[in-house]
Each structure stands twice: as structure tokens, then as C-alpha cells.
BASEFI-222314 format. One record per residue (C-alpha): residue in one letter; x, y, z. Coordinates in pm, 1 decimal, decimal comma. Example, Ala and Ser with C-alpha at 12.3 -4.5 7.8 and 13.67 -1.06 7.14 Angstrom:
! residues 2
R   miti       east      north         up
R      A     1230,0     -450,0      780,0
R      S     1367,0     -106,0      714,0
//
This chain:
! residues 119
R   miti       east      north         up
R      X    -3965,6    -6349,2     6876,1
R      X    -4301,4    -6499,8     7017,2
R      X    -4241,2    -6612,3     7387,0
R      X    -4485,0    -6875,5     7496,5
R      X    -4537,0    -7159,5     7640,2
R      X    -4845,2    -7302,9     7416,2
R      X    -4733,9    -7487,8     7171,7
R      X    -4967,2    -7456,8     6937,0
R      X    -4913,8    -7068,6     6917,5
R      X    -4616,1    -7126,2     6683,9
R      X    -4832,2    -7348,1     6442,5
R      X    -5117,6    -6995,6     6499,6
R      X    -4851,2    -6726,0     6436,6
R      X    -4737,6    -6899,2     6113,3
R      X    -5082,3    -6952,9     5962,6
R      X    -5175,8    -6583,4     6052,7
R      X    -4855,9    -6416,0     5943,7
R      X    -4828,9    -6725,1     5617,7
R      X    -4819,4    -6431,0     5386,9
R      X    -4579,8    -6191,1     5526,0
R      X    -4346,7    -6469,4     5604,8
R      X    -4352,1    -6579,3     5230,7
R      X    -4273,3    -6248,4     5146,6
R      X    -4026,5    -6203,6     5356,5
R      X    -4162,8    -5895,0     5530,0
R      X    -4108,3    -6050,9     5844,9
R      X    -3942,3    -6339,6     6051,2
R      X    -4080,8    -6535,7     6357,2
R      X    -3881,5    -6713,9     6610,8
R      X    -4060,1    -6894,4     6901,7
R      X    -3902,1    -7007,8     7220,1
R      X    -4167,7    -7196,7     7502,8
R      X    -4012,5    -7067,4     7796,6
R      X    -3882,8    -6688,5     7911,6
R      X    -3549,9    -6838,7     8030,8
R      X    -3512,2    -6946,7     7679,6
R      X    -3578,6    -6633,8     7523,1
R      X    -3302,0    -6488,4     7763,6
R      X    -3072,4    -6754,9     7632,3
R      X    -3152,0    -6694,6     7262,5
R      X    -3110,6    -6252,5     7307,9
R      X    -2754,9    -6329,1     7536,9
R      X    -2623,1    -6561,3     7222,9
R      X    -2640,2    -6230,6     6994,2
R      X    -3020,1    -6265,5     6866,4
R      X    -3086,8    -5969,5     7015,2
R      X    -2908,3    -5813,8     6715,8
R      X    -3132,0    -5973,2     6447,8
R      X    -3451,6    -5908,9     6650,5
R      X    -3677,6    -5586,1     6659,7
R      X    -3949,2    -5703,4     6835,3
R      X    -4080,5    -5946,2     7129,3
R      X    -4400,6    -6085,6     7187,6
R      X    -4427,0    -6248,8     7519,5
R      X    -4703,8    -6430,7     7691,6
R      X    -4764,8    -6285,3     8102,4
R      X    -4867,1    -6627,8     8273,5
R      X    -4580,7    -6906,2     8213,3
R      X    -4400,2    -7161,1     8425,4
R      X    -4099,0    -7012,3     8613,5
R      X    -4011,1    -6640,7     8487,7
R      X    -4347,2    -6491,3     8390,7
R      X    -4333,3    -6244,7     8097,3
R      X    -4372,2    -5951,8     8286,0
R      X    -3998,1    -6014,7     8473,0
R      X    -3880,0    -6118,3     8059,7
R      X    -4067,0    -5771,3     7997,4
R      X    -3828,2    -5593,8     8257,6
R      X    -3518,8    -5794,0     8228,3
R      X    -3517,8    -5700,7     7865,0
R      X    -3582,6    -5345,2     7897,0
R      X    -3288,9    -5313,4     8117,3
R      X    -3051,6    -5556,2     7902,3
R      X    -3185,3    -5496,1     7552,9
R      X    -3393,0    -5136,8     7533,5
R      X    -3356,6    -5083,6     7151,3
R      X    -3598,1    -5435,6     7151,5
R      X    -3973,9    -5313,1     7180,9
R      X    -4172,7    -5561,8     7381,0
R      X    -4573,1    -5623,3     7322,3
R      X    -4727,3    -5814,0     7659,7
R      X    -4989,6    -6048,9     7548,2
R      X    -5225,9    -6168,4     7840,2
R      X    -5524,0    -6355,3     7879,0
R      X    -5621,7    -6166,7     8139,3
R      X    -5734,2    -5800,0     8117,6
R      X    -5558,9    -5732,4     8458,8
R      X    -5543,3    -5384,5     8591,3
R      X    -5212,4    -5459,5     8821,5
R      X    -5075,7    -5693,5     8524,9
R      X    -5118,9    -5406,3     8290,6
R      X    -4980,8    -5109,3     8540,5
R      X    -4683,1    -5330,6     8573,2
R      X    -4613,5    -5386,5     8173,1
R      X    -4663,9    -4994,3     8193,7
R      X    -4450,9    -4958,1     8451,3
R      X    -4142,9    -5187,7     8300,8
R      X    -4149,5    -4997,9     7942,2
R      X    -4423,7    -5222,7     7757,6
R      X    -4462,7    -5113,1     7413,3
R      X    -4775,8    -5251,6     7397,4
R      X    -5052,2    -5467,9     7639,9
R      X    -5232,6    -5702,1     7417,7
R      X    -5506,8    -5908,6     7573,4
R      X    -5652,3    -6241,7     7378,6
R      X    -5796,1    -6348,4     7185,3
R      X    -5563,4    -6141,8     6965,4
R      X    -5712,3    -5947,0     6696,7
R      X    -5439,6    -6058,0     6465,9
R      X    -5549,0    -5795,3     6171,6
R      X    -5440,8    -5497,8     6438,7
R      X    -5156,8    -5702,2     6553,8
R      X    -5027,7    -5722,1     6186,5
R      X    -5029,1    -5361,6     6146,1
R      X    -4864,9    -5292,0     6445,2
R      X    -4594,4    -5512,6     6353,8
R      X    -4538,9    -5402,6     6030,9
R      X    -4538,5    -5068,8     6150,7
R      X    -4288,4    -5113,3     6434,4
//
């Protein structure tokens, strides 16, 4: 699940990952909003999901409190933090709430593949 408020990520995510999703080596679901994310992994997502990708700086719940509501809720879901901004305190906090992984952009979608796939 890719947790951002930019649209146009969802229209990014599906051009870079166009061949793993026609192969079927992976799924992406994208919700604009941490609340909705919340929503989605409360209404039994969580059990098709292995994996969230959340933006840090969004309107209302930033991705950092997703990062540590899910770790408490849902720990068998790994979370990667994607920022804009390489931020010491941002990135001490991800640390600090179980981050699987601190990503700052522009995302070097090659690496981000492999990590993926690998996860």
C-alpha cells in the first residue's frame, strides 16, 4: 500500500512497477490520506498486505504517527518512510517507531524495486 497524498504518485508507482504488476509479482493499493490507510488495514487489508509505503509530510496524521500506529496495531506489516526531507529528527523518529526503511526522494525506484521484491 502506497500512502500519499500526491496524486500523481499512483499514476508514478504504476508506470515504474508496469512490469511487475503485469506479472503479477506484486500488487499496489494507494490511499491519499493516513486516516484512510487506517480505515483500509481495520477492514481486514491488513491480511492481504506485506508492505506500506507512506509519505512523512501529509494533511492531518503525518506518516510518521501511520508509521507508529501500525507498528503497534499491525507489526507483521513492514513499513518504508518516504520523505522529502533528509531530516535527522524525522529519521530518529521512523527509527525510533520500528521503520523498516527511511527513503528520501527523489526515489531511486531501481533500489526501491529490489527492496520490495525482496521483502
Amino acid at each position: 500500500m502506497v500512502v500519499d497524498d500526491e496524486q500523481d504518485v499512483q499514476f508514478l508507482f504504476e508506470q515504474r512497477f508496469r512490469r511487475e504488476l503485469r506479472q503479477n509479482r506484486i500488487s499496489l493499493y494507494f490511499t491519499l490520506s493516513a486516516e484512510d490507510a487506517l480505515e483500509q488495514l481495520q477492514n481486514n487489508k491488513s491480511e492481504c498486505l506485506s508492505l506500506i509505503l507512506t509519505d512523512i509530510n501529509m494533511p492531518g496524521m503525518n506518516g510518521l504517527e501511520l508509521l507508529k500506529i501500525i507498528k503497534e496495531n499491525f507489526p507483521h506489516l513492514k513499513v518504508f518512510v518516504i520523505t522529502a526531507y533528509n531530516d535527522e529528527n524525522n529519521y530518529q523518529t521512523a527509527q525510533q517507531y520500528g521503520a523498516d526503511d527511511y527513503i528520501t526522494k527523489p526515489i531511486e525506484f531501481n533500489k526501491l524495486k529490489e527492496k520490495i521484491l525482496n521483502s
